[in-house]
VMD Tcl script that builds the backbone (N, CA, C; Angstrom):
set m [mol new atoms 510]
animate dup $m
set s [atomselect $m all]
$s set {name element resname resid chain x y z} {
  {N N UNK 1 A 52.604 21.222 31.060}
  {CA C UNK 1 A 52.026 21.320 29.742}
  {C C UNK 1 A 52.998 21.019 28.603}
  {N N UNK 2 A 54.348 21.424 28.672}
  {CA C UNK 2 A 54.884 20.808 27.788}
  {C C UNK 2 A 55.428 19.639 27.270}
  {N N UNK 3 A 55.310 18.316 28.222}
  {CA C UNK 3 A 54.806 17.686 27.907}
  {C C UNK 3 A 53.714 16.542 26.984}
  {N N UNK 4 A 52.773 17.424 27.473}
  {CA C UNK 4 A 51.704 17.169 26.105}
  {C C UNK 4 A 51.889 17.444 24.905}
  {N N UNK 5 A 52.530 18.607 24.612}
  {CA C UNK 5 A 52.996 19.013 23.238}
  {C C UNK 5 A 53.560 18.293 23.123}
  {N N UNK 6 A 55.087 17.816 23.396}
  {CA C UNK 6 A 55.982 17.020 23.009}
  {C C UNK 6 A 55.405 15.707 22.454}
  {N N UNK 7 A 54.445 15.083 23.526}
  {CA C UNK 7 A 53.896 13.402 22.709}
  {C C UNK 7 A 52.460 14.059 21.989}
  {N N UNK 8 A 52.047 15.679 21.397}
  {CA C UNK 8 A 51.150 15.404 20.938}
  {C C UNK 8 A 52.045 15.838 19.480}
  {N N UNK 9 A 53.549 15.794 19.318}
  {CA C UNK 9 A 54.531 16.396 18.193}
  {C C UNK 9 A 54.403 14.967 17.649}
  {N N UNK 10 A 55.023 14.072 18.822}
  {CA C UNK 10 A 55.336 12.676 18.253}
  {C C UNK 10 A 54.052 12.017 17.540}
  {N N UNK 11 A 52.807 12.306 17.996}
  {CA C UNK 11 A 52.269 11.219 17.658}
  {C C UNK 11 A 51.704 11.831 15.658}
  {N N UNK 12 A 52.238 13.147 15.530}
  {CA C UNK 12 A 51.868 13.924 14.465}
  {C C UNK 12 A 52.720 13.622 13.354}
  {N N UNK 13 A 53.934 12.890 14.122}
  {CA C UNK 13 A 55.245 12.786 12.979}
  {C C UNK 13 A 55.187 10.753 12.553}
  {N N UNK 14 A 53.653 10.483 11.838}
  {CA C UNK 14 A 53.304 9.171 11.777}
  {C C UNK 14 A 52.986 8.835 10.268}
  {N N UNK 15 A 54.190 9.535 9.577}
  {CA C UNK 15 A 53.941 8.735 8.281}
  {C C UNK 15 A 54.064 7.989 7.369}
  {N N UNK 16 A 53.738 7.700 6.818}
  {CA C UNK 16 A 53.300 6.266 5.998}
  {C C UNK 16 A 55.042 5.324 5.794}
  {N N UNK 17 A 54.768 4.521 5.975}
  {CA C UNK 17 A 56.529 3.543 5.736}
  {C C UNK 17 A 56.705 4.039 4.344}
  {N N UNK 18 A 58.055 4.286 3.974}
  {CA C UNK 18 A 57.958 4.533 2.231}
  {C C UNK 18 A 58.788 3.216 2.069}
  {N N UNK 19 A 58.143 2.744 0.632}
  {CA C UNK 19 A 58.871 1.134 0.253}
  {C C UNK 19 A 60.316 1.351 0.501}
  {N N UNK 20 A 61.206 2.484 0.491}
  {CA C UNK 20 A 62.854 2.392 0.391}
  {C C UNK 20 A 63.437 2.427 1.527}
  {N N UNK 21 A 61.983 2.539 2.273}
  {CA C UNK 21 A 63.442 2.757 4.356}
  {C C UNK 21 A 63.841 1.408 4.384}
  {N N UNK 22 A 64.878 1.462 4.992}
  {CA C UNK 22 A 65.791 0.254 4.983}
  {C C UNK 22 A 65.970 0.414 6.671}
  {N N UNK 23 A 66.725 -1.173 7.300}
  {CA C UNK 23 A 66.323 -0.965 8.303}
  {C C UNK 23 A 67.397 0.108 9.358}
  {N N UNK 24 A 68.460 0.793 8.864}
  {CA C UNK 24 A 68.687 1.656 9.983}
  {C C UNK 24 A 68.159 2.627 9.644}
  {N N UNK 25 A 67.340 3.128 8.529}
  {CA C UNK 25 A 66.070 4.682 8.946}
  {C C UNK 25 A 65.129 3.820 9.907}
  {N N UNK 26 A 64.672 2.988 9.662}
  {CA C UNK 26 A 63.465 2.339 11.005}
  {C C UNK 26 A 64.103 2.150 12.397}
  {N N UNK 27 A 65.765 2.109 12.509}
  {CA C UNK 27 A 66.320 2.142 13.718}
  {C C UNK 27 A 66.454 3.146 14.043}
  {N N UNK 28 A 66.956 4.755 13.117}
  {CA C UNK 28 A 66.731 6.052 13.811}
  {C C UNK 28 A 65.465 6.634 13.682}
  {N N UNK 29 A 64.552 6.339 13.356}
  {CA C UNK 29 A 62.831 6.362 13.473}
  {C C UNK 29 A 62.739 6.147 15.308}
  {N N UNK 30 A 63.297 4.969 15.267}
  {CA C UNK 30 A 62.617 4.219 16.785}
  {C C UNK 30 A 63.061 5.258 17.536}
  {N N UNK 31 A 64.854 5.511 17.238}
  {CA C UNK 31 A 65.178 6.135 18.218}
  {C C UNK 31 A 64.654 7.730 18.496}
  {N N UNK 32 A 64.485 8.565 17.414}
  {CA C UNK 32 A 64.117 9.537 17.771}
  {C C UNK 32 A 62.729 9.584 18.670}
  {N N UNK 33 A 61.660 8.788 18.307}
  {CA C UNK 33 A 60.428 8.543 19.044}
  {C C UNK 33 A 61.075 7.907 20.282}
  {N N UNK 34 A 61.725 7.082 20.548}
  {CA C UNK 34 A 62.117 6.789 22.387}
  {C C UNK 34 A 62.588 8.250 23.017}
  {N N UNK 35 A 63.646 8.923 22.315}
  {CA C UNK 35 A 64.235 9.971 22.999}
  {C C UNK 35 A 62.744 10.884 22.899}
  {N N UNK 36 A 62.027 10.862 22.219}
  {CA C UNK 36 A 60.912 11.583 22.304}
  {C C UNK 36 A 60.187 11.638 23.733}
  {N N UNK 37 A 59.939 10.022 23.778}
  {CA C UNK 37 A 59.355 9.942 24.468}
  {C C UNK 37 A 60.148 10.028 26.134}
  {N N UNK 38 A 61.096 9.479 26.238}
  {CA C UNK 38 A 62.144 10.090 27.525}
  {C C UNK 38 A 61.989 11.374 27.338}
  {N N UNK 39 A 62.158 12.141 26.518}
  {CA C UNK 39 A 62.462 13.712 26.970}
  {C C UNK 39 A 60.422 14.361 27.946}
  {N N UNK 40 A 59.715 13.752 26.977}
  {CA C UNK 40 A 58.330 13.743 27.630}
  {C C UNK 40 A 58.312 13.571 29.348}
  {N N UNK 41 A 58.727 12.496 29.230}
  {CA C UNK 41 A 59.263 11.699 30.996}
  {C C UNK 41 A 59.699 12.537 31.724}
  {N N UNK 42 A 60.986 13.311 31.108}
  {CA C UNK 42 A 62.029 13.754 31.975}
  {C C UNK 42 A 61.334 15.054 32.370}
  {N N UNK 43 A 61.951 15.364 34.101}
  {CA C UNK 43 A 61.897 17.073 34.345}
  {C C UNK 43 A 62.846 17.974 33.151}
  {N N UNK 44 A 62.310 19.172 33.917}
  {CA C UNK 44 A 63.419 20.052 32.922}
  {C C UNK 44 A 64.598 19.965 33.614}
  {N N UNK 45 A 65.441 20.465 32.720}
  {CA C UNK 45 A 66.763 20.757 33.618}
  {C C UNK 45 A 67.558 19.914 32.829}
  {N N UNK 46 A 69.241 19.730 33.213}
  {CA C UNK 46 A 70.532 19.144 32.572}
  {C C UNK 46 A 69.701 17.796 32.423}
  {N N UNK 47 A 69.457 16.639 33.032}
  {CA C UNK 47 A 69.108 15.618 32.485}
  {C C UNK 47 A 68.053 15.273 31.404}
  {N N UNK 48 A 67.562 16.396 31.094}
  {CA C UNK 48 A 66.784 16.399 29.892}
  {C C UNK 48 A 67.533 15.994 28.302}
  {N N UNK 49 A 69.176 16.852 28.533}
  {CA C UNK 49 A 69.833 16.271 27.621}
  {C C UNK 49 A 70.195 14.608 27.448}
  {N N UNK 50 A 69.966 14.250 26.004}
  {CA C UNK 50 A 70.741 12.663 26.350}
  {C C UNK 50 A 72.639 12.982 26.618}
  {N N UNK 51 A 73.047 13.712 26.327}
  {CA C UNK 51 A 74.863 13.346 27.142}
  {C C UNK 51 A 74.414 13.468 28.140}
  {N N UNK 52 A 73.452 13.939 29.518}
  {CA C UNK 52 A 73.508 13.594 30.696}
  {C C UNK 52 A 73.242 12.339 31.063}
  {N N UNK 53 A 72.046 12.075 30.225}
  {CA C UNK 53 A 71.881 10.873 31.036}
  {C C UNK 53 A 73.278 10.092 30.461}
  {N N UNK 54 A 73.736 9.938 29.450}
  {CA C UNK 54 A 74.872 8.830 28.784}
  {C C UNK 54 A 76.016 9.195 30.004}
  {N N UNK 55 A 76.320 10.272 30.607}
  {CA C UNK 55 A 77.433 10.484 31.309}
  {C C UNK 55 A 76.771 10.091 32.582}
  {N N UNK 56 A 75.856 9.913 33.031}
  {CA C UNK 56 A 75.006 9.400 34.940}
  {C C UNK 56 A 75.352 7.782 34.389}
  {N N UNK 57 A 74.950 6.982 33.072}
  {CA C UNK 57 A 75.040 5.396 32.994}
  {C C UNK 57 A 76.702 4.750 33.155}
  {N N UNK 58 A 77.601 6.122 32.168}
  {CA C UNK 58 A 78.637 5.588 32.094}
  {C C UNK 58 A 79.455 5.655 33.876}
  {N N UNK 59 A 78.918 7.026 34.646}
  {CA C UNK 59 A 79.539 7.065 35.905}
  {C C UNK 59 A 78.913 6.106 37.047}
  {N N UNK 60 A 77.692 4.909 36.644}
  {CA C UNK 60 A 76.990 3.875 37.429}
  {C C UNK 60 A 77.714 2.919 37.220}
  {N N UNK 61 A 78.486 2.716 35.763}
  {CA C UNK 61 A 79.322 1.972 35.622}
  {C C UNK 61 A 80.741 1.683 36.257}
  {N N UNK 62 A 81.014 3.216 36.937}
  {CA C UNK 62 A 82.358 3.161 37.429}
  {C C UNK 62 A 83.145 4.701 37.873}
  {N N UNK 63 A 82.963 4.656 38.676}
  {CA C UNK 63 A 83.434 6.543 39.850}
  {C C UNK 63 A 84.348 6.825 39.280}
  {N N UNK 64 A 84.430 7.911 39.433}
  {CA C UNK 64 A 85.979 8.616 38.849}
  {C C UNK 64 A 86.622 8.727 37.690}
  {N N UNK 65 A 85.933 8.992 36.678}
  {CA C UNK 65 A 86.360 8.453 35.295}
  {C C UNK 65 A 86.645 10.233 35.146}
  {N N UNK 66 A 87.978 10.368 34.240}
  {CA C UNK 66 A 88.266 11.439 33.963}
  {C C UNK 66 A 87.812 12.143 32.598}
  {N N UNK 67 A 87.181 13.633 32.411}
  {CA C UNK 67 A 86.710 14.419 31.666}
  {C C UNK 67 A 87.071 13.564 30.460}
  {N N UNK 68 A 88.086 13.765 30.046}
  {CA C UNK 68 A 88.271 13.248 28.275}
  {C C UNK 68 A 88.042 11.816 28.429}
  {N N UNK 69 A 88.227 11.128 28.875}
  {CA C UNK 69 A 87.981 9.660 28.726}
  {C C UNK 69 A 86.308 9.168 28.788}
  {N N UNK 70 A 85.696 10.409 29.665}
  {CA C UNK 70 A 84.098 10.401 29.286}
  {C C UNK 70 A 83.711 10.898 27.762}
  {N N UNK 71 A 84.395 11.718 27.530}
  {CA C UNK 71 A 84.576 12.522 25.679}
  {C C UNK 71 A 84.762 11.087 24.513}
  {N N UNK 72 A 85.784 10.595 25.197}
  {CA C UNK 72 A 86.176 9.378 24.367}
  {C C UNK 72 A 85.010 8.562 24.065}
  {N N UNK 73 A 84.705 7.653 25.391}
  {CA C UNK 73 A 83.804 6.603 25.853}
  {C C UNK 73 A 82.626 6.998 24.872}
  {N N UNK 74 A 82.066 8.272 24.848}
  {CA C UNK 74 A 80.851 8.923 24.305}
  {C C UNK 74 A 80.453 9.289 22.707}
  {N N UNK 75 A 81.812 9.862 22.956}
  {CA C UNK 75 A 82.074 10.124 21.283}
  {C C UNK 75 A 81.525 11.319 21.564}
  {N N UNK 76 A 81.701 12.431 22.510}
  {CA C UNK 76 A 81.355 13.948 22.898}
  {C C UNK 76 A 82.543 14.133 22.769}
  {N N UNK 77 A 81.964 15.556 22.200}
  {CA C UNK 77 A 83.438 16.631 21.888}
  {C C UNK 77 A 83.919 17.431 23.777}
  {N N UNK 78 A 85.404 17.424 24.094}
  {CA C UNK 78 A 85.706 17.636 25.083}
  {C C UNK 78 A 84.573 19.018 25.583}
  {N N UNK 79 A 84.883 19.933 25.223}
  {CA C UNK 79 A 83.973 21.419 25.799}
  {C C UNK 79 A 82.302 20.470 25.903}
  {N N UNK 80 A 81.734 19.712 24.996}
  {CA C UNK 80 A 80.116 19.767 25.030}
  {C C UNK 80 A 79.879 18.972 26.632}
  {N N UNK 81 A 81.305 17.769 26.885}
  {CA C UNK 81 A 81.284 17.103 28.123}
  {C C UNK 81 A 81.250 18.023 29.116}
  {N N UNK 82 A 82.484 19.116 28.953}
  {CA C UNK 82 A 82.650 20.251 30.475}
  {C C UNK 82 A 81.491 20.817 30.608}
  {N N UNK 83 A 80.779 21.002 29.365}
  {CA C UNK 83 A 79.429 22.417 29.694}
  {C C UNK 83 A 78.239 21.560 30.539}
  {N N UNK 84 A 78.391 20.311 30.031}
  {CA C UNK 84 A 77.164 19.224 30.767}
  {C C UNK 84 A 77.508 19.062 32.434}
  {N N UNK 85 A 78.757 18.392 32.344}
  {CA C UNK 85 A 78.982 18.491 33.691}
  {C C UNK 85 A 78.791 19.445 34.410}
  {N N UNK 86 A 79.447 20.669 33.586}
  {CA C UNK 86 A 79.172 21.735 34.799}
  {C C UNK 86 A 77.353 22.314 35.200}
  {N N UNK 87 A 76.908 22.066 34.316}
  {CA C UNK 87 A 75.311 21.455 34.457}
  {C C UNK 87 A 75.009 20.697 35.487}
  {N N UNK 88 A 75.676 19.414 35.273}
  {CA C UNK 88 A 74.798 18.676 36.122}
  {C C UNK 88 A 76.002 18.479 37.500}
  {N N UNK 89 A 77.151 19.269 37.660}
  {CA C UNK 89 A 77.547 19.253 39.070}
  {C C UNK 89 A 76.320 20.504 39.692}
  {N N UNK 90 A 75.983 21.575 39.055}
  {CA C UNK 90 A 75.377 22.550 39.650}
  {C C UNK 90 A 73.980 22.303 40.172}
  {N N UNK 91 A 73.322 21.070 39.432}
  {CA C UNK 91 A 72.431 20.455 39.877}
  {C C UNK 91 A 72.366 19.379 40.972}
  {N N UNK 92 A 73.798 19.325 41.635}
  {CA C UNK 92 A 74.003 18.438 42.418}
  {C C UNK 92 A 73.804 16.923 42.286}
  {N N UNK 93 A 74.085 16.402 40.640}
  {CA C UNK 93 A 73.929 15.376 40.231}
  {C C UNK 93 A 75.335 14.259 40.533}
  {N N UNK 94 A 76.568 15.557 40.035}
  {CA C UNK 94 A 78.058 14.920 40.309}
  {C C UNK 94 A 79.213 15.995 41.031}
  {N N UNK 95 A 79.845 15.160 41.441}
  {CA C UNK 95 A 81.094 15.628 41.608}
  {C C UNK 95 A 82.230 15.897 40.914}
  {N N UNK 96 A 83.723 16.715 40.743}
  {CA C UNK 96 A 84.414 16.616 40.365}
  {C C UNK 96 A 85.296 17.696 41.141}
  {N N UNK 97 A 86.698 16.504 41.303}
  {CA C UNK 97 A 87.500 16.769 41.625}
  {C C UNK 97 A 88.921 16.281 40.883}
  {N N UNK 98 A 89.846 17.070 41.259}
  {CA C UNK 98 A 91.453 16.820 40.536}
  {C C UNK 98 A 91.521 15.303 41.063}
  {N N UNK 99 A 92.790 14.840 40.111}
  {CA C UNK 99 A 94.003 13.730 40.365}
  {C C UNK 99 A 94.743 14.209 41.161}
  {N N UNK 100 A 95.061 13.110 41.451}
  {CA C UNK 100 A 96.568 13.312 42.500}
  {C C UNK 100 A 97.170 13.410 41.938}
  {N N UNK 101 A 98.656 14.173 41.474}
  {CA C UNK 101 A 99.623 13.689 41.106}
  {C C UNK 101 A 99.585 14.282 39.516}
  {N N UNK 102 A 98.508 14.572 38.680}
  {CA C UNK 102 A 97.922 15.581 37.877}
  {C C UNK 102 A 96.939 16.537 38.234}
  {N N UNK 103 A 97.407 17.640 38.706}
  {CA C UNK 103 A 96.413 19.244 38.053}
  {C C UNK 103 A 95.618 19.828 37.611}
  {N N UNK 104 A 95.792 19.500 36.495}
  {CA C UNK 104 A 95.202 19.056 34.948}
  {C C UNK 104 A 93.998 18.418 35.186}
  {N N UNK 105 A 94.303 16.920 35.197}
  {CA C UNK 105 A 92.905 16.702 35.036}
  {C C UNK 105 A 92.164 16.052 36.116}
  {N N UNK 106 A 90.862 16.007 35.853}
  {CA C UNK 106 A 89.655 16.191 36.934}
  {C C UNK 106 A 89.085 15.071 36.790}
  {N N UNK 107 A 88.631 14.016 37.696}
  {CA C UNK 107 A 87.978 12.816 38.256}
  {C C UNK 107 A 86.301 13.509 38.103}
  {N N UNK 108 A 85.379 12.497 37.497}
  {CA C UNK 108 A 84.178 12.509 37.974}
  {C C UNK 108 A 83.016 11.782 38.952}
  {N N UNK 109 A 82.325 12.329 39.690}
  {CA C UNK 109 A 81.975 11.192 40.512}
  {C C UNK 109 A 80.552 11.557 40.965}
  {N N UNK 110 A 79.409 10.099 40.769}
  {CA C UNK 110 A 78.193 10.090 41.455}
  {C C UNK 110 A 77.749 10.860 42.413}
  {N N UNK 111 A 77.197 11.402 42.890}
  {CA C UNK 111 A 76.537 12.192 44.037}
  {C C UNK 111 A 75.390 11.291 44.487}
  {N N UNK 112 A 75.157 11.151 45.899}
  {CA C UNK 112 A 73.556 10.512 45.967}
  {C C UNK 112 A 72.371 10.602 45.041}
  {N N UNK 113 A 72.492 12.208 45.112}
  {CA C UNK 113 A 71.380 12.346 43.957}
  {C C UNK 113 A 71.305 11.897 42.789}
  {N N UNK 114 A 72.551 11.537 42.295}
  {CA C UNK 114 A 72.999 11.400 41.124}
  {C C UNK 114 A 72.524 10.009 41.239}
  {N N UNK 115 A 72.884 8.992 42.108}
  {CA C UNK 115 A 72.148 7.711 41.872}
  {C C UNK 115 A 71.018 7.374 41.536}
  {N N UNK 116 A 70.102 8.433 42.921}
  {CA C UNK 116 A 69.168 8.299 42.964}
  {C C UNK 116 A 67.928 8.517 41.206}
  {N N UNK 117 A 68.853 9.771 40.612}
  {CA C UNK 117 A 68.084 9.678 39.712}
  {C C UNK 117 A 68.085 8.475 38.960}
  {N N UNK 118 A 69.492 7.483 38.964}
  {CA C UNK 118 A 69.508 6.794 37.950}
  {C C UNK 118 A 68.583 5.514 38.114}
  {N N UNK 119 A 68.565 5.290 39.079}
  {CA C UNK 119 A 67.334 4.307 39.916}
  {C C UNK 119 A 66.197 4.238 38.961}
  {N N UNK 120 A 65.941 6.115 38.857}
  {CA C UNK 120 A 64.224 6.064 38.672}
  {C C UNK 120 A 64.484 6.241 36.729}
  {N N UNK 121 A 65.596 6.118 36.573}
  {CA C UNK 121 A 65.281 6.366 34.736}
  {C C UNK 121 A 65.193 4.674 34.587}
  {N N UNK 122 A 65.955 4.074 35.162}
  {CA C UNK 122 A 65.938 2.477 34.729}
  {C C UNK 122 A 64.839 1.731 35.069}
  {N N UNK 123 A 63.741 2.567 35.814}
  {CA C UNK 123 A 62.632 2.281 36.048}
  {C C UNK 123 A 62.033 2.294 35.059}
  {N N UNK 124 A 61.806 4.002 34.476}
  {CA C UNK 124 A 61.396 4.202 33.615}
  {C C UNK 124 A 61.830 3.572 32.128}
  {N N UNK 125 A 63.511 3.115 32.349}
  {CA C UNK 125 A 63.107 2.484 31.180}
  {C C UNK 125 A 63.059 0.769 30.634}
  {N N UNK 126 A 62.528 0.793 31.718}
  {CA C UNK 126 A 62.112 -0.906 31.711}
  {C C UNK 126 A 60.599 -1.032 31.330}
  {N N UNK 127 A 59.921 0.547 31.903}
  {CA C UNK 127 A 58.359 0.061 31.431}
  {C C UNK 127 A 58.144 0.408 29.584}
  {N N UNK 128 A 59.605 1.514 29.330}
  {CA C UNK 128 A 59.506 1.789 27.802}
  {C C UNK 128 A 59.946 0.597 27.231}
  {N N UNK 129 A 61.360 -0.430 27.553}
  {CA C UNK 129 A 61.275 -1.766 27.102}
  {C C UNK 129 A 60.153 -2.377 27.090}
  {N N UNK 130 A 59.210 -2.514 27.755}
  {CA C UNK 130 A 58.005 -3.327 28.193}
  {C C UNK 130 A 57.269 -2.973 26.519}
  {N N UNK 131 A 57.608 -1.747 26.905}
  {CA C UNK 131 A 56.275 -1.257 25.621}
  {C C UNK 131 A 56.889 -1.474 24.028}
  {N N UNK 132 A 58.195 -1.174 24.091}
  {CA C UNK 132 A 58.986 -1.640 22.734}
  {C C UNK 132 A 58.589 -3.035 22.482}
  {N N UNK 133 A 58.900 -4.345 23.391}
  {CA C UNK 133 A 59.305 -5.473 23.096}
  {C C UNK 133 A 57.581 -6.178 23.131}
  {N N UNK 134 A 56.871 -5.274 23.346}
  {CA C UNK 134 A 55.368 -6.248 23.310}
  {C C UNK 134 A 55.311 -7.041 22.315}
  {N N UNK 135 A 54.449 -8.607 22.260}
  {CA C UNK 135 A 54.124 -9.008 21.180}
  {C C UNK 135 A 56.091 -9.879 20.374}
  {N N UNK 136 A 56.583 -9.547 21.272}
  {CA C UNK 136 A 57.858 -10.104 20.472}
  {C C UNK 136 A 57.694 -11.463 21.537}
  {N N UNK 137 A 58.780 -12.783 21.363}
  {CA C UNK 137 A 58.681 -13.814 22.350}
  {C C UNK 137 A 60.059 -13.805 22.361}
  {N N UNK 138 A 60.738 -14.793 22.979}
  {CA C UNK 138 A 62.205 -14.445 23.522}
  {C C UNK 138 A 62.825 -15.093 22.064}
  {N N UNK 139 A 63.147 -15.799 21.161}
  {CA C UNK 139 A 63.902 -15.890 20.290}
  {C C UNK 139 A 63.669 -15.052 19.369}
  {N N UNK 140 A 62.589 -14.226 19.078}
  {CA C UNK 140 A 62.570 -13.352 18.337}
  {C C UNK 140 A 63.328 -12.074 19.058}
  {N N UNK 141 A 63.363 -11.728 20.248}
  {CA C UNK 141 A 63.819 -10.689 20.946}
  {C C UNK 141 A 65.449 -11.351 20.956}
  {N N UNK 142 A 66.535 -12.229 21.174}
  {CA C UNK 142 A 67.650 -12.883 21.151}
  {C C UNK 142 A 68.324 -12.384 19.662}
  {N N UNK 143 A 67.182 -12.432 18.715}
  {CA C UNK 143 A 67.511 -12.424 17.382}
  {C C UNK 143 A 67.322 -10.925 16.659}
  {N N UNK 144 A 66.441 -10.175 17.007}
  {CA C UNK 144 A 66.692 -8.574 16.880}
  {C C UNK 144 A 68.235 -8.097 17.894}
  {N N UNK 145 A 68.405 -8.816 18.909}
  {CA C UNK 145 A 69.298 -8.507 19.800}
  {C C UNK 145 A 70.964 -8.300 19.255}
  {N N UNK 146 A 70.741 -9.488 18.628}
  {CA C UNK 146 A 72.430 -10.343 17.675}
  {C C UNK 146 A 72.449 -9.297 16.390}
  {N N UNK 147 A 71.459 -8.858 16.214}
  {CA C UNK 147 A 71.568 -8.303 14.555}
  {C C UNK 147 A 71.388 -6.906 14.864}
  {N N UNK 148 A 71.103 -6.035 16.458}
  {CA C UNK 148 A 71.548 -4.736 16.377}
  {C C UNK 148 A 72.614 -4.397 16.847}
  {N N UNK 149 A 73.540 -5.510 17.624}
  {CA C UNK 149 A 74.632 -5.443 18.130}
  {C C UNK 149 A 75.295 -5.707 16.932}
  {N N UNK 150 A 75.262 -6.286 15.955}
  {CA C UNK 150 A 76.386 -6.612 14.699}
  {C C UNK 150 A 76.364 -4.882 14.537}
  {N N UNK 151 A 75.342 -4.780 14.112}
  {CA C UNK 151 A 74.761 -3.571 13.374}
  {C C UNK 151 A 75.872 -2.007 14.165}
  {N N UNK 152 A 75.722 -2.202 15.036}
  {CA C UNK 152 A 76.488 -1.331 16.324}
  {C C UNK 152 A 77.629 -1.245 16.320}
  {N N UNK 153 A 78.298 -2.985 16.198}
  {CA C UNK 153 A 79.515 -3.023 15.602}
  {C C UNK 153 A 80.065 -2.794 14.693}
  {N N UNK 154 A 79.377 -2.937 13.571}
  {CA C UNK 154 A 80.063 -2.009 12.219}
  {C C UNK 154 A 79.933 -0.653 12.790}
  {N N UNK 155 A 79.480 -0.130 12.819}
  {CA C UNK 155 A 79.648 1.346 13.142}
  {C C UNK 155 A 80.810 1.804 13.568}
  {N N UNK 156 A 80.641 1.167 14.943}
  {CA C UNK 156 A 81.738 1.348 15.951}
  {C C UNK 156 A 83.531 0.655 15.291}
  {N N UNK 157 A 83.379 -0.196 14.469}
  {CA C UNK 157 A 84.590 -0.656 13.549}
  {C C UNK 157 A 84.656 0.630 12.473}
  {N N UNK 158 A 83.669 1.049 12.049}
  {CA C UNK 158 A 84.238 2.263 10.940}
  {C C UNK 158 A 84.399 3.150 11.658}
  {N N UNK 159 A 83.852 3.912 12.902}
  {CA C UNK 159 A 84.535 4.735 13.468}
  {C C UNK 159 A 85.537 4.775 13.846}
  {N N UNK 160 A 86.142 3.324 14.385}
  {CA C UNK 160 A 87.327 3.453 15.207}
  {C C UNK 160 A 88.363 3.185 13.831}
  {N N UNK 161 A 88.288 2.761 12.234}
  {CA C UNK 161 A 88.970 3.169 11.386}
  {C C UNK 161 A 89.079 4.466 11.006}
  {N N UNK 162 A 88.373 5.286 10.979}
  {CA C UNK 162 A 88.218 6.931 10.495}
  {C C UNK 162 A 89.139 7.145 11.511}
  {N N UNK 163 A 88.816 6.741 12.639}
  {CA C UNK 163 A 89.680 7.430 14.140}
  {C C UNK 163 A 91.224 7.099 14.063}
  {N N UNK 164 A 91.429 6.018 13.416}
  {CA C UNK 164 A 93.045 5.583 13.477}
  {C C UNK 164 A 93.958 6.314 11.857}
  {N N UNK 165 A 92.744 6.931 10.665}
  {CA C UNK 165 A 93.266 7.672 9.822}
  {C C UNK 165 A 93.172 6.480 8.569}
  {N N UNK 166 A 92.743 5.286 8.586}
  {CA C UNK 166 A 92.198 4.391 7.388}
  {C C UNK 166 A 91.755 4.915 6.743}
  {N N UNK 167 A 91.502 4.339 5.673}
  {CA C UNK 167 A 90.892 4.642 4.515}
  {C C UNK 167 A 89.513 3.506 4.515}
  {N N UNK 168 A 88.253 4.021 4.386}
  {CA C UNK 168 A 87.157 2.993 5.223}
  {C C UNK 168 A 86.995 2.841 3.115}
  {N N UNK 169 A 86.832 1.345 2.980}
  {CA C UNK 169 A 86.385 1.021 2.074}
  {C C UNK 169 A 85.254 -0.138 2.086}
  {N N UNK 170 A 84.369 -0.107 0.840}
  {CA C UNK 170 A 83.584 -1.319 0.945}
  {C C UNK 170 A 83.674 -2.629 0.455}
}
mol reanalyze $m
mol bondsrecalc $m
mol representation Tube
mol addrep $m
């Protein structure tokens, strides 16, 4: 049942474009309604959060990646990464174990299950692409593509200036 609430929240939060949204309120518009709608999708439990799923894509990408360097990669604060993991090791999603040779710090790693879920979200979110990209044709989809990746990249350029102690000017 909760569920239904959730997409009967979303479909309640539908109002009118105001002439001044510009287009990254219509990009965190989209996004809150996708995560809406994934969280609808999802069971309960640790993968309900998005840092789980962001920490299951980044560990499909590559085994063993250590605690802070998932913090980094994410832009999660170190403790919000440990409390997830330790979430989703207890759910038998991942593993973690020490370095060799460091103590300190701890390797993360896929579990079967852990694949397995990721299988069925990329399922799922190929039929939510399906439903985003309707009605678009491929140079129009090439060309939203180029202009949210610029878009991504500034971001990610002013963050990584704030991060080095710049002074971000316009």
């Amino acid at each position: 049942m909760p569920k239904k609430k959730t997409t009967e929240a979303l479909l309640q939060h539908r109002p009118p474009r105001p002439p001044h949204e510009t287009p990254p309120m219509i990009v965190n518009d989209i996004s809150h309604l996708f995560f809406g709608k994934v969280r609808s999708l999802e069971p309960e439990g640790v993968m309900s959060q998005h840092s789980a799923r962001c920490i299951i894509r980044l560990l499909v990408r590559g085994d063993g990646v250590r605690q802070n360097e998932i913090a980094d990669a994410l832009h999660l604060s170190a403790p919000s990464v440990s409390a997830t993991l330790r979430r989703m090791e207890a759910e038998g999603l991942i593993s973690r174990r020490g370095c060799e040779g460091d103590g300190r710090a701890v390797r993360v790693y896929l579990t079967d299950k852990g694949r397995e879920y990721d299988e069925g979200v990329r399922a799922m979110l190929r039929r939510l692409d399906d439903i985003l990209m309707q009605g678009f044709d491929e140079a129009e989809t090439e060309q939203l593509s180029a202009m949210l990746c610029r878009m991504r990249e500034n971001l990610l350029n002013d963050l990584s200036q704030e991060r080095d102690g710049e002074e971000v000017t316009e």
